[in-house]
N, C-alpha and C positions, 0 to 999 in steps of 0.2 A: 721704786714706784714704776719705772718703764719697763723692768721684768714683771710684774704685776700685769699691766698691760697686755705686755706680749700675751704674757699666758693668758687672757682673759681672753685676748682675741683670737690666737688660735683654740682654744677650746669652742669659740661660739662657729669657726669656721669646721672645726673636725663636727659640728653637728648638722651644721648647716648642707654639710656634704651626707651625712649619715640621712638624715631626713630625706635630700634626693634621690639617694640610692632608693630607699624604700615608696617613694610615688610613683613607682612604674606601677602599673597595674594589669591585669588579667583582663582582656576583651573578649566576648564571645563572636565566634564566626562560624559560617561554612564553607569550606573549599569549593571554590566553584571552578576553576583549573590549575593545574599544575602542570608545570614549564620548567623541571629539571636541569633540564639543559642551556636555560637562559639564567637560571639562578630565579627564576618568579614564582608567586604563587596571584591566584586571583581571587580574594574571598569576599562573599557579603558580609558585613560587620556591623556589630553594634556600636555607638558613638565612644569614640576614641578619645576621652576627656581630656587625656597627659597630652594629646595633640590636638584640640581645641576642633575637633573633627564629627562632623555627624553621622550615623548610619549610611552603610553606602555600599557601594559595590567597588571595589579600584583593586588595582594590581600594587602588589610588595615584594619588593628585592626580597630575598633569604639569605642571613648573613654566614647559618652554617649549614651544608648540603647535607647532612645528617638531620636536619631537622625534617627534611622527604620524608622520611620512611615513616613517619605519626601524621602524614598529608596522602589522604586521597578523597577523590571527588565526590563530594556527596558529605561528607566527615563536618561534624561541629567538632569544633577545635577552641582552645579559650589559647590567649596568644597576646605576645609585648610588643608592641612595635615602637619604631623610635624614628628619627631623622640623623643617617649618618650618610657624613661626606653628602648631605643634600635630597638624599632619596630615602623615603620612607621603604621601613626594613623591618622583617619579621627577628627580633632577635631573641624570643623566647618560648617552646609550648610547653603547657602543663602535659 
């Protein structure tokens, strides 16, 4: 019966983690600067749901400098951001 369990409950958790992975979602923006050299980007964005965020304009860490090269000013960009280590962070573009 408590192997029963177990497994029951790690199955509900390998979903539970599976289902997170997949609510990041694709937000539409435009570059409105880029700051290479500080690791930022600064874009207007459509509301950022997975972060309870409305349309706006704000500045984002970039968490890998290769993602520069698909950024420049002026550019819609559809993009993940997230909260790590506290600061909100560009960490995906299509």
């Amino acid at each position: 019966m408590k192997n029963m369990f177990k497994i029951t409950a790690a199955t509900f958790l390998a979903l539970g983690l599976a289902s997170g992975a997949s609510a990041m979602e694709f937000t539409k923006g435009t570059v409105k600067k880029v700051d290479a050299k500080a690791k930022k980007v600064t874009l207007i964005h459509e509301e950022l749901k997975s972060l309870d965020m409305p349309a706006m304009t704000m500045v984002f860490r970039v968490k890998d400098e290769a993602l520069f090269e698909k950024m420049k000013v002026g550019s819609t960009i559809e993009f993940v951001a997230d909260r790590l280590e506290g600061k909100l962070t560009v960490i995906e573009l299509k």
